[in-house]
VOLUM-876785 format. One line per field, with one value per residue (C-alpha): y, z, x; residue in three letters; residue number from 1. Coordinates in Angstrom, 2 decimals, always signed. Each point is the difference from the previous one (the first is absolute). Layout:
N
py: Y;... $
pz: Z;... $
px: X;... $
r: ALA;... $
k: NUM;... $
//
This chain:
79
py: +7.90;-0.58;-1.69;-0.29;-3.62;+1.81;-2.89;-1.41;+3.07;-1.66;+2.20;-1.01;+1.57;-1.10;+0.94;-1.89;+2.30;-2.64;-0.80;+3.50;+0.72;-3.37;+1.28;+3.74;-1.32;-1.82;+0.88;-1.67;+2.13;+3.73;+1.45;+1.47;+1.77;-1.89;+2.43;-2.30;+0.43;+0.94;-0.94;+3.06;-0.51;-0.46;+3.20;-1.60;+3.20;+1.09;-3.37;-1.37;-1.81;-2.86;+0.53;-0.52;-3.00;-1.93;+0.70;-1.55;-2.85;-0.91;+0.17;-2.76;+2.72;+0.11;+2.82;-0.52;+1.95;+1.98;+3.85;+1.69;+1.23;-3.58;-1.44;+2.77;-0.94;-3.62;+0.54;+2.47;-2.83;-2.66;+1.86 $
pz: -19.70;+4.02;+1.69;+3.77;+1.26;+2.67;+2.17;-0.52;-0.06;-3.15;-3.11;-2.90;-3.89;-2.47;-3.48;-1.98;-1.15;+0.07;+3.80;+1.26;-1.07;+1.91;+2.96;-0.39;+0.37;+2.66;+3.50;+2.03;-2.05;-0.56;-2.25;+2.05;-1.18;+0.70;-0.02;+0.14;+2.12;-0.89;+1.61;+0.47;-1.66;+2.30;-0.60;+0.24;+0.75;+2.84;+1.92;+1.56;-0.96;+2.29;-0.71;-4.06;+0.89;+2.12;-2.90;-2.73;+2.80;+0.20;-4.12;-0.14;-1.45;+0.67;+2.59;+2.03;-1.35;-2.89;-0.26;+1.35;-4.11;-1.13;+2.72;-1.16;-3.72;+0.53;+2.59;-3.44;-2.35;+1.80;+0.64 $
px: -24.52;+0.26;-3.06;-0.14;-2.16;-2.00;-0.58;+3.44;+1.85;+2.28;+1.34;-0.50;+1.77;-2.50;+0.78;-2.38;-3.03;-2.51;+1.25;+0.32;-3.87;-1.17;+1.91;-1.46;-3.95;+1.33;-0.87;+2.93;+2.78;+0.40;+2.67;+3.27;+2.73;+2.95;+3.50;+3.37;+2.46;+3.36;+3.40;+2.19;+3.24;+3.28;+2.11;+3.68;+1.83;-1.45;+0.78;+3.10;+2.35;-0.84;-4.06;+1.19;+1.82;-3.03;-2.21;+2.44;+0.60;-3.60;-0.07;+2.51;+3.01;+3.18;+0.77;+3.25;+2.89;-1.82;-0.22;-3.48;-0.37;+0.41;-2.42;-2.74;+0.63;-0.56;-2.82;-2.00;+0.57;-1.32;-3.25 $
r: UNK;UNK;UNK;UNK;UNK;UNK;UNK;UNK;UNK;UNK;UNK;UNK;UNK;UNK;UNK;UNK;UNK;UNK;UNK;UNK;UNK;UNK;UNK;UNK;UNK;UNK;UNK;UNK;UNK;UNK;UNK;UNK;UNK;UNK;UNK;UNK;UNK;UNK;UNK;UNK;UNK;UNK;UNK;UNK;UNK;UNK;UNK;UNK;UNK;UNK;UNK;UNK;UNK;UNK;UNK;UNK;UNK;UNK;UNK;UNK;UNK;UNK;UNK;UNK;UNK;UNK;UNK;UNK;UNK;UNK;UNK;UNK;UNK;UNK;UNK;UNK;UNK;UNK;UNK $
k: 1;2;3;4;5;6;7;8;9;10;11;12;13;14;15;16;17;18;19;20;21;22;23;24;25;26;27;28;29;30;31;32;33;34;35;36;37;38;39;40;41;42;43;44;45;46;47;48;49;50;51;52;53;54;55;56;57;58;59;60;61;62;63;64;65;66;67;68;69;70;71;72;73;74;75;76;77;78;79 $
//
């Protein structure tokens, strides 16, 4: 469960029961509902060649002189 520190303004995830009723009779904290945020995934074929080869440069990969298919494959395995 989420709390918010009113004053503060800190999250907190509090899983222990005993915790999360101490915090609920508090007056400082009120329960939020906390949504994570997800990354988009990269979709390899709809960038360049070039675009596919900064990525697997910045990764640490190999990139000079392999095929765009290789790059991609490499790229999905080390993710």
């Amino acid at each position: 469960m989420w709390f918010l520190h009113i004053k503060n303004n800190t999250e907190w995830d509090i899983q222990d029961k005993e915790h999360q009723n101490r915090l609920l009779k508090d007056i400082d904290y009120k329960v939020i509902e906390k949504v994570e945020e997800t990354k988009p995934a990269l979709d390899y074929d709809t960038l360049s060649y070039a675009e596919i080869q900064a990525i697997a440069k910045e990764k640490g990969l190999k990139y000079n002189g392999i095929k765009k298919v290789e790059l991609i494959e490499s790229l999905k395995e080390g993710e």
